[in-house]
TORPA-4810 file (N, C-alpha, C, O; in nm, 3 decimals):
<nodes>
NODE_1_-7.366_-6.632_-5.417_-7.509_-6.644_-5.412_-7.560_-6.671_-5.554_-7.506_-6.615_-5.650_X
NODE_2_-7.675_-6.767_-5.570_-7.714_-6.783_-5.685_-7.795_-6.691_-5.774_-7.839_-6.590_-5.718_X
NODE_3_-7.813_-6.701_-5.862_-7.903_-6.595_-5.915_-8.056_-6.626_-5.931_-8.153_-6.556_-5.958_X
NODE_4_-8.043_-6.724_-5.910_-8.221_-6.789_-5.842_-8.255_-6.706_-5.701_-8.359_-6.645_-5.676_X
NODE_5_-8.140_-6.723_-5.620_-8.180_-6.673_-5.460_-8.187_-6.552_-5.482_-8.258_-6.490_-5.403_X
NODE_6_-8.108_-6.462_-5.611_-8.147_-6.309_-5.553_-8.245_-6.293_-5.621_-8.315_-6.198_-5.586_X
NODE_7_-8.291_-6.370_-5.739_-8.447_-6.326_-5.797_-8.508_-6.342_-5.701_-8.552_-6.233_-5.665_X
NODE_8_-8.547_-6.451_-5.609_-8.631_-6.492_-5.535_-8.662_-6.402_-5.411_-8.778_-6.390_-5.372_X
NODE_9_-8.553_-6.337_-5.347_-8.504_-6.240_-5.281_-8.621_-6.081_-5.335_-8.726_-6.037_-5.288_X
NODE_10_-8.528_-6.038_-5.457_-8.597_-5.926_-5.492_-8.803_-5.964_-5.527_-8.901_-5.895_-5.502_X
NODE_11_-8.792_-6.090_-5.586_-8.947_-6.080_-5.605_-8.991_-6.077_-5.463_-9.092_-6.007_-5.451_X
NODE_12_-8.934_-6.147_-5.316_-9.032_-6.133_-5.184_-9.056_-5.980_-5.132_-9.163_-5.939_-5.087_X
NODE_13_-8.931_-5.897_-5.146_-8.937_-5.769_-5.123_-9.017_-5.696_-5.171_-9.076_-5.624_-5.091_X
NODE_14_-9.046_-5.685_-5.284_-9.155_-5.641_-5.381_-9.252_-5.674_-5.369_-9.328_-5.580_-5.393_X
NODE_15_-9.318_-5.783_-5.337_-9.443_-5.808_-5.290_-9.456_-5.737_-5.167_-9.533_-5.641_-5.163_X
NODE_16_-9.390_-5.771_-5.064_-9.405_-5.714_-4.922_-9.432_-5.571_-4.922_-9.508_-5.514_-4.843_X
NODE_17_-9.355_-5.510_-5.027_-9.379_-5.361_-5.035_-9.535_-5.359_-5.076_-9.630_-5.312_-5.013_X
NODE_18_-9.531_-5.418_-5.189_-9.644_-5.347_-5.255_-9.802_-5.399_-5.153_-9.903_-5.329_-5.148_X
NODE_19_-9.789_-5.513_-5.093_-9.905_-5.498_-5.014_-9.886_-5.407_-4.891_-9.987_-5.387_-4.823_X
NODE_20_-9.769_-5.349_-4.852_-9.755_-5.218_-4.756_-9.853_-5.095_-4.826_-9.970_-5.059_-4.820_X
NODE_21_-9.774_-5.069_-4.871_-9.776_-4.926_-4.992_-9.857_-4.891_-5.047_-9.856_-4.969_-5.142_X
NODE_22_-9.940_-4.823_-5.063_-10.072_-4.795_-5.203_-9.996_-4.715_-5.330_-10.046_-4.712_-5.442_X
NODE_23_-9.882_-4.657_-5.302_-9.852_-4.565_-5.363_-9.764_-4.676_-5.468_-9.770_-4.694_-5.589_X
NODE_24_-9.703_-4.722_-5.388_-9.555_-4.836_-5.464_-9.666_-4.961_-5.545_-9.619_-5.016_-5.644_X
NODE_25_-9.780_-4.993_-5.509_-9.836_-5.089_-5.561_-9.925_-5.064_-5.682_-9.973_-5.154_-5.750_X
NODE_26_-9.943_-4.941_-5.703_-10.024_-4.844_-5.814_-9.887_-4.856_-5.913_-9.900_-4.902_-6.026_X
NODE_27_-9.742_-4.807_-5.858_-9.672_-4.783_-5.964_-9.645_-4.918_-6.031_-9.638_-4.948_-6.150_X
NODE_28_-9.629_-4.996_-5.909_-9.607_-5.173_-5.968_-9.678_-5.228_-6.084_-9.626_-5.272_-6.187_X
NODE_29_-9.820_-5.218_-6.052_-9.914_-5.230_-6.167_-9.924_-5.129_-6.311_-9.944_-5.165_-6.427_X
NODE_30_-9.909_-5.026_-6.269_-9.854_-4.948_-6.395_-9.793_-5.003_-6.497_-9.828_-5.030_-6.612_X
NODE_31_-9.632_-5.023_-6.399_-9.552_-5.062_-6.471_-9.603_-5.186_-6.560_-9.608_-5.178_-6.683_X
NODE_32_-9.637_-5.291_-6.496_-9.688_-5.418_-6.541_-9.798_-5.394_-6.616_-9.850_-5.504_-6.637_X
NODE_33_-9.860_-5.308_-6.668_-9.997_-5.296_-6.778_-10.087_-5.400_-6.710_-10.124_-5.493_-6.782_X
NODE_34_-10.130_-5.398_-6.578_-10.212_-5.470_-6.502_-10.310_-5.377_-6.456_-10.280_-5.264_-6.417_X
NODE_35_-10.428_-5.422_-6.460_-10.570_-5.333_-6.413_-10.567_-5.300_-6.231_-10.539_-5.381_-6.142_X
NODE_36_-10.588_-5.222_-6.223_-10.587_-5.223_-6.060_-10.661_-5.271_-5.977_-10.776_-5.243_-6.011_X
NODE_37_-10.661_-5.342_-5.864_-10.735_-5.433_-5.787_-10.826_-5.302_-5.729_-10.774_-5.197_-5.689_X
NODE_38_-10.913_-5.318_-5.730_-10.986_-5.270_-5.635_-11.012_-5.269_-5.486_-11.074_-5.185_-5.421_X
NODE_39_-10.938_-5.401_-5.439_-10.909_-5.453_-5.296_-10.818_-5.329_-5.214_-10.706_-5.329_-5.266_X
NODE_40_-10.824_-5.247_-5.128_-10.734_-5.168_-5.036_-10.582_-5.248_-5.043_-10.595_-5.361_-5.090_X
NODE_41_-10.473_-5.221_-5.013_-10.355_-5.231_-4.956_-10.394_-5.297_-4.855_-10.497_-5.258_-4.799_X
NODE_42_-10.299_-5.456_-4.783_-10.295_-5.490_-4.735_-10.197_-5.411_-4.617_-10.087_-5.461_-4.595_X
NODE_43_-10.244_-5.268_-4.529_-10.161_-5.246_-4.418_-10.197_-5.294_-4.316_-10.308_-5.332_-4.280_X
NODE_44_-10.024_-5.290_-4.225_-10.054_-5.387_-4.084_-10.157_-5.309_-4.019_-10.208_-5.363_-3.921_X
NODE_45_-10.185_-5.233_-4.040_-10.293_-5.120_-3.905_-10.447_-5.146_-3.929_-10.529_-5.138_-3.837_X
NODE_46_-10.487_-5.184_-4.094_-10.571_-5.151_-4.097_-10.674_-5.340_-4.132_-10.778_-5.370_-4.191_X
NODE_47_-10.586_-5.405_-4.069_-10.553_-5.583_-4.078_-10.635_-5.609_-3.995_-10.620_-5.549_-3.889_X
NODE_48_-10.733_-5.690_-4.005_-10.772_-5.701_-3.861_-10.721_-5.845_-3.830_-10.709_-5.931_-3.918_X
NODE_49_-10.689_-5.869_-3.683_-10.680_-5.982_-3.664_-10.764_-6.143_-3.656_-10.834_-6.187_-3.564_X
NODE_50_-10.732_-6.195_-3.766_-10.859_-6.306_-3.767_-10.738_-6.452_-3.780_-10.633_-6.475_-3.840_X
NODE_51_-10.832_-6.525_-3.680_-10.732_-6.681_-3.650_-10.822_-6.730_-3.732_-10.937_-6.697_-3.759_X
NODE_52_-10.706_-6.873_-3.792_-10.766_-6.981_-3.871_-10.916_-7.023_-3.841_-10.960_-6.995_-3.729_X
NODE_53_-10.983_-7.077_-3.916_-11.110_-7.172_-3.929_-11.108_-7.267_-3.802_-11.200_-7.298_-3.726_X
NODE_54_-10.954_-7.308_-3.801_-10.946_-7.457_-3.702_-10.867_-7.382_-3.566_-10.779_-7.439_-3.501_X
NODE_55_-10.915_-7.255_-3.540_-10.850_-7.239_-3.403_-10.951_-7.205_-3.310_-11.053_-7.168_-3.368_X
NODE_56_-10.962_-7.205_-3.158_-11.059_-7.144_-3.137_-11.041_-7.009_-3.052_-10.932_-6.959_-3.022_X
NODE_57_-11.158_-6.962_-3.021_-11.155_-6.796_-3.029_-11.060_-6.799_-2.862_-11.034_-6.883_-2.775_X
NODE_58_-11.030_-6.639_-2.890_-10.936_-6.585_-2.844_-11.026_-6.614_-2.667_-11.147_-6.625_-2.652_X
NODE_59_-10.918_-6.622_-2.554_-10.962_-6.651_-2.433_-11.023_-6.509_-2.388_-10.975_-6.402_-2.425_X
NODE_60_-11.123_-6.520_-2.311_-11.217_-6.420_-2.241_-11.133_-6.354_-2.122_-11.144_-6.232_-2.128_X
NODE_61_-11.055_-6.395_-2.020_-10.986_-6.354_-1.897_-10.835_-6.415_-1.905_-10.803_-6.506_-1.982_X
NODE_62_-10.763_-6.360_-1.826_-10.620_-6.409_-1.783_-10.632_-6.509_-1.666_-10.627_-6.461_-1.552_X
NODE_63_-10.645_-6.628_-1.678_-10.620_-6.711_-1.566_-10.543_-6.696_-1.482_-10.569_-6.689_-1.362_X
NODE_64_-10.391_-6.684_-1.554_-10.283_-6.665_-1.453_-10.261_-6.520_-1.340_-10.226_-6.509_-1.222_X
NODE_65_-10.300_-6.428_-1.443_-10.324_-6.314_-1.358_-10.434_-6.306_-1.245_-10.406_-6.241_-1.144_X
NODE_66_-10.551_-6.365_-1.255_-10.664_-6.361_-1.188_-10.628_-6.466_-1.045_-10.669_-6.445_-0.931_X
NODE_67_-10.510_-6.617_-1.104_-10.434_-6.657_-1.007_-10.372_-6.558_-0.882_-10.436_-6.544_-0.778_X
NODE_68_-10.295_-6.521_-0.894_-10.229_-6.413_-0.830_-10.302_-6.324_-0.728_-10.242_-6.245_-0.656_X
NODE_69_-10.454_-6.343_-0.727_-10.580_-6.243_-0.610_-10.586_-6.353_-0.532_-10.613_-6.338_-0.413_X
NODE_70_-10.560_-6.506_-0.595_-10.636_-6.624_-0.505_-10.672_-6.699_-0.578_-10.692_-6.667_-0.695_X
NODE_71_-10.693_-6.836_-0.527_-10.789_-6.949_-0.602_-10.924_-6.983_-0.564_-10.989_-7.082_-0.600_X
NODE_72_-10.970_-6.861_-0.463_-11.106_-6.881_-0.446_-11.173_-6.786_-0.578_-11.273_-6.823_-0.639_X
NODE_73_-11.085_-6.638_-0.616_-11.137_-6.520_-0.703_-11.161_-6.609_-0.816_-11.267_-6.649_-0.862_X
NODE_74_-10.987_-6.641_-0.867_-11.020_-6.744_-0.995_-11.084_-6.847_-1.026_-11.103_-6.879_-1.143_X
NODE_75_-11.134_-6.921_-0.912_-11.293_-7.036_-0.963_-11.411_-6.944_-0.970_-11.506_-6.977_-1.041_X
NODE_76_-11.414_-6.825_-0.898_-11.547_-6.766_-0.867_-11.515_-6.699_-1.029_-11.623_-6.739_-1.073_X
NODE_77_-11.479_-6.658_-1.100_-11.446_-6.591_-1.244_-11.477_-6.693_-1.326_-11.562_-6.674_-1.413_X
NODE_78_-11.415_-6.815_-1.315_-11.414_-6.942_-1.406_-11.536_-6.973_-1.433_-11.573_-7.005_-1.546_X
NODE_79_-11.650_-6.965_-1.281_-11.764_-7.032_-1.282_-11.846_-6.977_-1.376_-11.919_-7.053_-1.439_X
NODE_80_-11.848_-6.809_-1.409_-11.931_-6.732_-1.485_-11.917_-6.783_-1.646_-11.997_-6.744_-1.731_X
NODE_81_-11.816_-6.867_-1.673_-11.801_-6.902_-1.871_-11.847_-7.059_-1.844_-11.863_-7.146_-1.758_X
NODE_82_-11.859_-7.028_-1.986_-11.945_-7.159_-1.984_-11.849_-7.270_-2.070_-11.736_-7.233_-2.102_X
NODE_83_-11.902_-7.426_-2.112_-11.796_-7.512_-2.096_-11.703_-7.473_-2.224_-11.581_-7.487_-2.226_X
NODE_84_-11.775_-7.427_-2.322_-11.665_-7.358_-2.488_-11.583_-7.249_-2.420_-11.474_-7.238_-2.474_X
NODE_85_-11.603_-7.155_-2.305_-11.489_-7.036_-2.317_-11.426_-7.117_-2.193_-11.339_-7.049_-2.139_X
NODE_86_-11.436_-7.188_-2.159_-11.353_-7.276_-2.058_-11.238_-7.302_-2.147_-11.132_-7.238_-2.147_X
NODE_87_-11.268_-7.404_-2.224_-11.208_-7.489_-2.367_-11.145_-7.374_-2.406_-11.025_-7.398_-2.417_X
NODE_88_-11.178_-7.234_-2.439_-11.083_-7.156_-2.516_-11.002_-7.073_-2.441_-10.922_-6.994_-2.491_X
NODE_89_-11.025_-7.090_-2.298_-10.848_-7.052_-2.197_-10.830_-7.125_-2.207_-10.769_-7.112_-2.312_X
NODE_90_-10.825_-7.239_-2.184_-10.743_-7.358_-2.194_-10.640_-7.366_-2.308_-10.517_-7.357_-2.303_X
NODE_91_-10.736_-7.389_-2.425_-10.619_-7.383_-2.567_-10.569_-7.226_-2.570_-10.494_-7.211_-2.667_X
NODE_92_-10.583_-7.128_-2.510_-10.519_-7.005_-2.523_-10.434_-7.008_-2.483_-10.342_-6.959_-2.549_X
NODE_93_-10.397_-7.079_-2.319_-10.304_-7.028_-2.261_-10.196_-7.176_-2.280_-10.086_-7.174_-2.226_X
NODE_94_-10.230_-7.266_-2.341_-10.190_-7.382_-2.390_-10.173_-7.440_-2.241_-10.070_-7.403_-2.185_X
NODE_95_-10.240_-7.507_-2.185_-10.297_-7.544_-2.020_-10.369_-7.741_-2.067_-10.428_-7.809_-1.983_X
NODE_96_-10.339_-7.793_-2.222_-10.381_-7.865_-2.295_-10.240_-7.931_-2.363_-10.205_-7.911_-2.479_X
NODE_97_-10.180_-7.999_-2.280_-10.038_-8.033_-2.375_-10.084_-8.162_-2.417_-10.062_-8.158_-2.538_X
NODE_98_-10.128_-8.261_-2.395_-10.128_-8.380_-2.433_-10.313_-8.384_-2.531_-10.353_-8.488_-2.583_X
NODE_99_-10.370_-8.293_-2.533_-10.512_-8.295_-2.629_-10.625_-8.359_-2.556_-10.725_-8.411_-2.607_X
NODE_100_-10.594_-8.348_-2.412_-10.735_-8.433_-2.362_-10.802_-8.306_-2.290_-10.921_-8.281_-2.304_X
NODE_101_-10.749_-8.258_-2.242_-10.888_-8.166_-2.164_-11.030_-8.085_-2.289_-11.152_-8.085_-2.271_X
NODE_102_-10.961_-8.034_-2.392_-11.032_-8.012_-2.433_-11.146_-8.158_-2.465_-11.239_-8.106_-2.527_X
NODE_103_-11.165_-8.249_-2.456_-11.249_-8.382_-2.471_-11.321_-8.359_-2.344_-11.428_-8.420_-2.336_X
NODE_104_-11.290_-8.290_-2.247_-11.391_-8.311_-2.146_-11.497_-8.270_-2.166_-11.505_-8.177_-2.246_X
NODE_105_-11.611_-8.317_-2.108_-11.782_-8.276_-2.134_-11.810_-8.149_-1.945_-11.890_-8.060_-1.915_X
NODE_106_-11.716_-8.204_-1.888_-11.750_-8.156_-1.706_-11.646_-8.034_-1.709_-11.525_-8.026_-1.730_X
NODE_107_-11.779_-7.916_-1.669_-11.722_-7.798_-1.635_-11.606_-7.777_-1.532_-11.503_-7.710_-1.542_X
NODE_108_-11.662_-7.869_-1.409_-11.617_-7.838_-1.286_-11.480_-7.936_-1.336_-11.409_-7.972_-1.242_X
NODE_109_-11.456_-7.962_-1.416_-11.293_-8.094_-1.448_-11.220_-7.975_-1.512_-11.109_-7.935_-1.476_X
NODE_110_-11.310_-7.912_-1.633_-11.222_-7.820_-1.654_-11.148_-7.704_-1.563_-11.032_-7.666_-1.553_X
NODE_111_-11.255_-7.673_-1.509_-11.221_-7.585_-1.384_-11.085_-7.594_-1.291_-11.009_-7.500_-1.269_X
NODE_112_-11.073_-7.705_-1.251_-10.994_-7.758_-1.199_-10.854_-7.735_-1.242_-10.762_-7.685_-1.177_X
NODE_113_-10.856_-7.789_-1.387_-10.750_-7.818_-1.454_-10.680_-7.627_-1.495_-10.584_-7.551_-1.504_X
NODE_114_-10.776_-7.642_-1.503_-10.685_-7.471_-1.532_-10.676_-7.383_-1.405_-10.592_-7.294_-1.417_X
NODE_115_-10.763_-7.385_-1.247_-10.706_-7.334_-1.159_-10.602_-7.415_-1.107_-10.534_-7.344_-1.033_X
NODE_116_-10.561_-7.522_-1.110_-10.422_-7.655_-1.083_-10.284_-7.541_-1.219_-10.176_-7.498_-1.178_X
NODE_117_-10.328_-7.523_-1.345_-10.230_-7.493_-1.395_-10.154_-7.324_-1.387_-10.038_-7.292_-1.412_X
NODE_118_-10.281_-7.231_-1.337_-10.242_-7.085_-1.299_-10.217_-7.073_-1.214_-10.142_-6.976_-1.209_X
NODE_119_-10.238_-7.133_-1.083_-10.182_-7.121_-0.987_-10.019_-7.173_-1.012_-9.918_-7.102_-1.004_X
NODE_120_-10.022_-7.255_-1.029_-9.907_-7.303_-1.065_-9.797_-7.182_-1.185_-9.681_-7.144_-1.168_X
NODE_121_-9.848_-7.166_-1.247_-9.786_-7.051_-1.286_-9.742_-6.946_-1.268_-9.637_-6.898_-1.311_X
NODE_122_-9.850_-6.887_-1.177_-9.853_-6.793_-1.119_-9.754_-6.762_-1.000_-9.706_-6.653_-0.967_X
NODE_123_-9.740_-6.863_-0.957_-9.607_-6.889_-0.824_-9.493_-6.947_-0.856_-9.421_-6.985_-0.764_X
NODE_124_-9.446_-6.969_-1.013_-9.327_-7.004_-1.077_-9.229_-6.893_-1.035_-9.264_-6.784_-1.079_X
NODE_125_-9.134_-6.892_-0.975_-9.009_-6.858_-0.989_-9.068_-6.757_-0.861_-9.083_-6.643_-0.905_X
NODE_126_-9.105_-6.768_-0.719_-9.157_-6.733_-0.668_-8.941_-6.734_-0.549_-8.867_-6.643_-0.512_X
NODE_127_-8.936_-6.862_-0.541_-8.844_-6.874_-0.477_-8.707_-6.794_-0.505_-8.596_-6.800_-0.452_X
NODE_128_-8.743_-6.740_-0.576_-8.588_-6.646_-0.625_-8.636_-6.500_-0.639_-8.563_-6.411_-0.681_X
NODE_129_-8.785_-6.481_-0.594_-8.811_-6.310_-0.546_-8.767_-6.333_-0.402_-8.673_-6.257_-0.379_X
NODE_130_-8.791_-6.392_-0.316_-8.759_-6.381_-0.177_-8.606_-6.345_-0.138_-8.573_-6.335_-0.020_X
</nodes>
């Protein structure tokens, strides 16, 4: 192993710690005659979850699950969001492989397209419970 890869090695570990740690990241800076951030410790618990700028927000219901009561329940659920939380089950449950549905302007197209794809899901591998 080179001695590039284990520097590179020990510096990722050390970071990872020290945005864990409050305790290990105080001594880090110590050591280093560096002023202390005032910013909290980056812990996983206290992280909140935030998606990119360019994604869109997290889906409102489970299509596929709501599949599974019926496809009359799941249009009657669908009908209540409007055409953006349509658009964001769609790109949630990735129900958008080729980039066109989200281009649609018609609720009732979207509608469609995602009770056509949960149902369909929903009864995948249906033939090998029986």
């Amino acid at each position: 192993m080179s001695l590039r890869k284990i520097i590179l090695d020990v510096a990722r570990v050390v970071s990872q710690e020290a945005e864990i740690n409050a305790e290990f990241r105080k001594k880090l800076l110590d050591a280093l005659k560096m002023p202390i951030e005032e910013s909290p410790p980056r812990d996983k618990a206290n992280v909140p979850e935030h998606r990119p700028k360019n994604r869109r927000a997290p889906a409102l219901l489970d299509p596929v699950q709501i599949a599974c009561d019926g496809e009359a329940v799941l249009r009657e659920r669908l009908l209540q969001l409007s055409l953006e939380q349509l658009k964001d089950v769609v790109a949630d449950y990735g129900m958008d492989p080729g980039k066109l549905v989200l281009k649609w302007k018609s609720s009732e197209r979207v509608i469609d397209r995602i009770v056509e794809v949960s149902i369909t899901r929903a009864h995948k591998g249906d033939a090998f419970r029986k």
